[in-house]
C-alpha positions in Angstrom: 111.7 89.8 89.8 108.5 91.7 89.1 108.6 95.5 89.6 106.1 96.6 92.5 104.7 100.2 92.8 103.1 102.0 95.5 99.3 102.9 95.7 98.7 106.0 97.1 94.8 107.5 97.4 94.0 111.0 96.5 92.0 113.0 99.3 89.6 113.0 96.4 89.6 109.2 95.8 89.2 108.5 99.6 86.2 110.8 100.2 84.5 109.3 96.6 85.2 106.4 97.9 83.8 106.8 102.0 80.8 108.4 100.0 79.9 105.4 98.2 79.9 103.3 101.3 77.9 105.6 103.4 75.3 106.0 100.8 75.2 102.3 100.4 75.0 101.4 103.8 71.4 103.5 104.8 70.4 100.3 103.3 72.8 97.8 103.7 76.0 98.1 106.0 77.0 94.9 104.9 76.7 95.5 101.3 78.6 98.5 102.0 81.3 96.9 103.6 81.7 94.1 100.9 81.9 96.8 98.4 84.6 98.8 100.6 86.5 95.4 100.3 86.3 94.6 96.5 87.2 98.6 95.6 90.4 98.3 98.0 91.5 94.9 96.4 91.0 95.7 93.1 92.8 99.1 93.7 95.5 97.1 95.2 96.2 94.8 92.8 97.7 97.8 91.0 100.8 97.6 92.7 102.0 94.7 90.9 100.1 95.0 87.5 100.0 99.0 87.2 98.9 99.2 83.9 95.7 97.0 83.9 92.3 98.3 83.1 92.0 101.2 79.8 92.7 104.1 79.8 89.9 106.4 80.3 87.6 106.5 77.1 86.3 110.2 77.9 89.7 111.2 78.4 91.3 109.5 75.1 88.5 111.3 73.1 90.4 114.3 74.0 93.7 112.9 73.2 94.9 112.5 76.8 96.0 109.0 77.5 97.9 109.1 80.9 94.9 108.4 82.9 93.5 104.4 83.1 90.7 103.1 84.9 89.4 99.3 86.7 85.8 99.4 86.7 83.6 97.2 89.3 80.6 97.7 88.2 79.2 100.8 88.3 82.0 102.1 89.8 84.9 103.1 88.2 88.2 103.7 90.1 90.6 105.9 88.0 94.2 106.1 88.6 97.5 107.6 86.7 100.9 104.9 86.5 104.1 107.0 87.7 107.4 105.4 87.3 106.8 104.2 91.4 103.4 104.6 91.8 100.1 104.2 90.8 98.2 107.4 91.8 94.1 106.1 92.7 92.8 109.6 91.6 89.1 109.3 91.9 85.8 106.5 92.3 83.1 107.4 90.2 79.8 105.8 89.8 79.3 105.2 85.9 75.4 106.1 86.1 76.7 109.5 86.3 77.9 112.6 83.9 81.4 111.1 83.9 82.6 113.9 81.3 81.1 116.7 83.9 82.4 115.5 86.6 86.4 114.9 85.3 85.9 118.3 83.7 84.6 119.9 87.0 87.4 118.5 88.8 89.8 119.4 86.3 88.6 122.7 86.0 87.2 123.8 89.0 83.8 124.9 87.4 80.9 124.7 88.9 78.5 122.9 86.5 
């Protein structure tokens, strides 16, 4: 029988995520919605294939390889695989500074 792991949302996961729809629903509530819906599944589908996705190419540069990430394009929904759990850590758009932002979160700097 297949191992299944638990998928637990950071605060910080859940409020990139809510931003995302909130921005994307001035326009389109619906849109916003469906995109709600795909992030969730795809996020979900962790807990019985954990280790999908890479592992985060800004973070492997640095030699750190415990972090992997699913994108939906442009979004990109990075998580860490515990021996239980698959940790959803944050949803970032790809259009961004993905380097400025992990390193601001990591850091605490204000950039």
């Amino acid at each position: 029988m297949k191992k299944s792991y638990d998928v637990r949302w950071s605060e910080t996961s859940e409020n990139d995520l809510l931003s995302i729809v909130e921005y994307i629903a001035i326009e389109s509530p619906y849109q916003a919605y469906e995109i709600f819906k795909e992030i969730k599944k795809r996020a979900s589908g962790l807990r019985t294939f954990p280790d999908r996705g890479r592992i985060v190419p800004e973070l492997l540069d640095q030699g750190i390889t415990l972090y992997r990430e699913l994108t939906i394009a442009p979004w990109r929904i990075m998580c860490r695989v515990s021996e239980i759990t698959v940790y959803v850590l944050s949803v970032l758009d790809s259009r961004q500074n993905v380097e400025d932002i992990l390193l601001r979160r990591l850091t605490g700097l204000k950039l």
